[in-house]
Every structure is written in C-alpha cells, then in structure tokens.
C-alpha positions in Angstrom: 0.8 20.2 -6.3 -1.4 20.9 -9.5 -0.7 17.7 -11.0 -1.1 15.5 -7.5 -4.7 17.6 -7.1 -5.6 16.8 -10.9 -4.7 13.3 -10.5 -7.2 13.1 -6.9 -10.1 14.4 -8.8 -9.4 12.4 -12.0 -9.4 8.9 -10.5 -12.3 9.8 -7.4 -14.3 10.5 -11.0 -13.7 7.1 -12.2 -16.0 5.7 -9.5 -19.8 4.9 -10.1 -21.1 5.2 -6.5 -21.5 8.4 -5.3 -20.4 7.5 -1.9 -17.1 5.9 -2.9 -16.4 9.3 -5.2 -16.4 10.7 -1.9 -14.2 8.5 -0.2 -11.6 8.2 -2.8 -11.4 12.1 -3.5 -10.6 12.5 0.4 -8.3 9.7 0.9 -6.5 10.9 -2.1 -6.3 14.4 -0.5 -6.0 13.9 2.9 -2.9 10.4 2.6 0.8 11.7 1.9 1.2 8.1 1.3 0.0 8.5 -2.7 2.5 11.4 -3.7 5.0 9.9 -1.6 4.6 6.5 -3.9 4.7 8.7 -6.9 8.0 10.0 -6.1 9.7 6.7 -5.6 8.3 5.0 -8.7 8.1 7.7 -11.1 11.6 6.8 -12.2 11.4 3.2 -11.6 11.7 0.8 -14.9 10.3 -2.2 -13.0 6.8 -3.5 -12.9 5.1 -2.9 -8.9 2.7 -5.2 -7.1 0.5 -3.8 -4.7 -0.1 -6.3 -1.9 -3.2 -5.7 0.0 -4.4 -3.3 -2.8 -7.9 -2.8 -1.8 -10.2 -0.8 -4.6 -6.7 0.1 -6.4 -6.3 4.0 -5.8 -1.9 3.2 -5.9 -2.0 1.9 -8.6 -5.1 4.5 -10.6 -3.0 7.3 -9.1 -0.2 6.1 -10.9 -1.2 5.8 -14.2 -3.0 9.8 -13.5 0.3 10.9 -12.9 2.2 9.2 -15.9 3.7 6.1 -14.6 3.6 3.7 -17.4 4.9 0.1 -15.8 3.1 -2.4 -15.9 1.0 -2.5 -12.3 -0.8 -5.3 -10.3 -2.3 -5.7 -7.3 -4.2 -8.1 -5.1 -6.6 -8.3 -2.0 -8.9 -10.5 -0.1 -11.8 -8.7 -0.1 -14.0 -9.6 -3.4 -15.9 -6.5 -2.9 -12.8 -3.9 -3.3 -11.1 -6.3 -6.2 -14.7 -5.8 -8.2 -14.8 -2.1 -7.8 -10.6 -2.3 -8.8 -11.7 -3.9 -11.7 -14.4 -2.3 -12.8 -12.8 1.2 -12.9 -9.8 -0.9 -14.6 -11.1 -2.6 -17.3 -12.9 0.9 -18.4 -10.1 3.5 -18.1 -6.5 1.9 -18.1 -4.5 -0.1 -19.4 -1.6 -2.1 -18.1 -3.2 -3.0 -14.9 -4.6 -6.2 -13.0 -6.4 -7.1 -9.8 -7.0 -10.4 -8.8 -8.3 -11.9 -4.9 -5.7 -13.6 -3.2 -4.9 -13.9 0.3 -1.4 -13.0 1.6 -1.5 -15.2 4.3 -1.0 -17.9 1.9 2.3 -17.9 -0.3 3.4 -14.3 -1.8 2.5 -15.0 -6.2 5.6 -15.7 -7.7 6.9 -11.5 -8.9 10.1 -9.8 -9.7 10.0 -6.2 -9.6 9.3 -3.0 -6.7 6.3 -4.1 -4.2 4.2 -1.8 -2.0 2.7 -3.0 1.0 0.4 0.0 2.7 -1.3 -0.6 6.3 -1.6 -4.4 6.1 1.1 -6.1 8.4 -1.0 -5.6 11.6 -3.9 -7.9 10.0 -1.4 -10.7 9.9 0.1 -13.1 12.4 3.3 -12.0 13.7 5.0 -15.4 12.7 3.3 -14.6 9.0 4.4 -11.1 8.7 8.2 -12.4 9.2 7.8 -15.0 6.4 5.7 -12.6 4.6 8.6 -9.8 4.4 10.9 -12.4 4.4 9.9 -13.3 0.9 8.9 -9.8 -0.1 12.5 -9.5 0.3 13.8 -12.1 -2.4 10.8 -10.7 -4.6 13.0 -7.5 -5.3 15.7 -7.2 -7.8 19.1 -4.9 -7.4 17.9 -1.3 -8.0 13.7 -2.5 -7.1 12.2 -1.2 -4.0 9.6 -2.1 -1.3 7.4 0.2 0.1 6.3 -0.4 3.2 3.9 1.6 5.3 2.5 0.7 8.9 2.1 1.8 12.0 5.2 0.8 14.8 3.9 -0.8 18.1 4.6 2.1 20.5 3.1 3.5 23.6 2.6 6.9 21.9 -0.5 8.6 21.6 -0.7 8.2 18.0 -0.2 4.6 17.9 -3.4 4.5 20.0 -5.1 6.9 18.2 -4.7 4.6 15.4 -5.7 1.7 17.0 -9.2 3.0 17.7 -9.7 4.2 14.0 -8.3 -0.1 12.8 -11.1 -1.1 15.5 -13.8 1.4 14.2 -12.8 0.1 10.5 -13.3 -3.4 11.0 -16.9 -2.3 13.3 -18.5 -0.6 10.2 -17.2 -3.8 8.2 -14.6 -1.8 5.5 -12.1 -3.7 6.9 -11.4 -7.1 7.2 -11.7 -8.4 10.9 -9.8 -10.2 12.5 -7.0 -9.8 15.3 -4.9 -6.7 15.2 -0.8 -7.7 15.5 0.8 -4.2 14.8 4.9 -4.7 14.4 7.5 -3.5 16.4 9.7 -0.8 14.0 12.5 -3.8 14.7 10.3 -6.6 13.2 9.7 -4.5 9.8 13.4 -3.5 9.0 15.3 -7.1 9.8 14.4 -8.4 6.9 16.3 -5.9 5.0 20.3 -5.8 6.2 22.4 -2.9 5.2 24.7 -4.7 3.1 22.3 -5.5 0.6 19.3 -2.4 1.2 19.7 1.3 1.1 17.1 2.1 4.2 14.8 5.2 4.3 11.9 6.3 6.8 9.7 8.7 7.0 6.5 9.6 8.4 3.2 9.3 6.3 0.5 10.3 8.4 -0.2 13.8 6.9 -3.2 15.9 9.0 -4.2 12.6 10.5 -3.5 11.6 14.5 -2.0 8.5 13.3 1.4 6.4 13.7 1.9 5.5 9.7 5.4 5.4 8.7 6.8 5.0 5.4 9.8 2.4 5.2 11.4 2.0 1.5 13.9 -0.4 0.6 15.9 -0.5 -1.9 17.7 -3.5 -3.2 21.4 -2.5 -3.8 22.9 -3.0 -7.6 
C-alpha cells in the first residue's frame, strides 16, 4: 500500500495546474482500477496500449511503480493528449501519446491493451468491431484489460449513468450518446478456447457499476 500511495502522490506532482494535481491525486486514491492494472502488468514482457488514455495516469502510474515496457496510449481529446505529453516528455521515458479516434480503425499493435470506461461512448455496432479487433491485437500470453460498466437495471448502473451525463455537462468528457454494453456484448469476443477469462469488480468507495474484465490470450 506504501508503494501504490508513493506512486499517487508522485505522478498528481507531475502536473502544473493546481486544479488537475487535485484531480489526479484523488482519482489515483479513490480508482482500484490503477493497482489492479499494476498487478496484471507488472510481470508482463509485452509493450501495452492504452486506448482511450485520457491525460495518461495508466500509463504515469506504471512507470511510478517500476513497469519498464514500452507504453502508449491515445485519445480524442487534444486537451488531455497535451497535458499526457507535457508531463511525458519531462519525466519519463518510454512513453507516447498521440490523438486518434477509436471509432476509426484500431493502430496497427501487438502486445496487452487496456481499455478503461470507454465502450459506452461508442456505437454498439463499433464496440463489436472495436473488441473484435482488440482481440487479434493480442498475442499468446498478452492480455486485455477491459473496464466498463454492464447495462443492468441495478442501482449502481444508474448511479453511474448520472455521473457519465454530469461528465459530459461540465464538458470533461466527450459528448455524445451513451451506449453502455450488455456483460454478454463485452466477453463474446473472447471464446474459452483461446482466452483465460477473469472479472472482477473495480468500483472501490464509488456507487458505481465498473467492472474489470481481463483476457488473456492462451499460449
């Protein structure tokens, strides 16, 4: 817990607006989400790709705790990409950002992926392709990552709902039509024979739906 704590306050310092310190340091704290990453990746040899990375806390969180692969990410918003950039270019190495946008064809990658809260700002019929080729993207013994919150009538599926709404009012988050996936819709990309399947929840102190899916690509 020392090290994960260390590693919260470490990258929120690499931020220049005061605001954004603030931010960081309490997403960091309060999202199970990070450690969670860390565990699966710590061991990993492969490079990652964080799709949808937004100001790049994965992959800074990473590199705090000792993860040495090579790590890129992309996003559509210009404004997060800059600030990833900025922090990148002037305390690590190893990592790039770029703006892209994922409903257009996944960049061409081999290695683990991570995907956190971003299939419910797509098109159903573009999250299908979308996992579909996240799915050829990863090599025998890589891994996706895959957090979102499951279409459900529970309270915490609304509860997260309203917070994606309030997101996109204040303008942090791109707006456009909310599609979240059915738990059936994220996994059916990934068959048994050829993916070693485990869930979990990832919505720590919060009232929210996340789950955590990771796939691993069989050797």
């Amino acid at each position: 817990m020392a090290d994960h704590e260390l590693a919260c306050q470490r990258v929120a310092a690499r931020f220049r607006k005061p605001w954004l310190r603030h931010y960081v340091g309490s997403k960091l704290r309060s999202d199970p989400l990070f450690a969670a990453a860390y565990d699966a990746l710590q061991a990993s040899v492969r490079p990652v790709l964080d799709v949808g990375c937004g100001v790049g806390l994965l992959a800074f969180y990473l590199r705090e705790r000792g993860v040495t692969l090579p790590l890129s990410g992309f996003d559509i918003d210009a404004r997060k990409i800059r600030e990833a950039k900025t922090v990148a270019t002037e305390c690590y190495d190893g990592l790039a950002f770029f703006e892209h946008d994922v409903q257009k064809s996944l960049p061409k990658f081999s290695g683990s992926v991570a995907v956190f809260d971003l299939l419910h700002y797509l098109p159903l019929e573009r999250q299908e392709t979308l996992l579909a080729e996240l799915a050829a993207a990863i090599p025998p013994g890589g891994m996706l990552l895959l957090r979102d919150c499951p279409r459900d009538d529970s309270a915490r599926f609304w509860m997260t709902y309203a917070g994606e709404k309030f997101a996109q009012a204040i303008s942090w988050n791109v707006g456009v039509p909310l599609h979240f996936p059915t738990r059936r819709s994220m996994t059916e990309s990934f068959p048994q024979a050829e993916f070693d399947h485990h869930e979990q929840p990832a919505w720590g102190r919060t009232p929210f739906n996340n789950r955590l899916f990771i796939f691993r690509r069989k050797m």
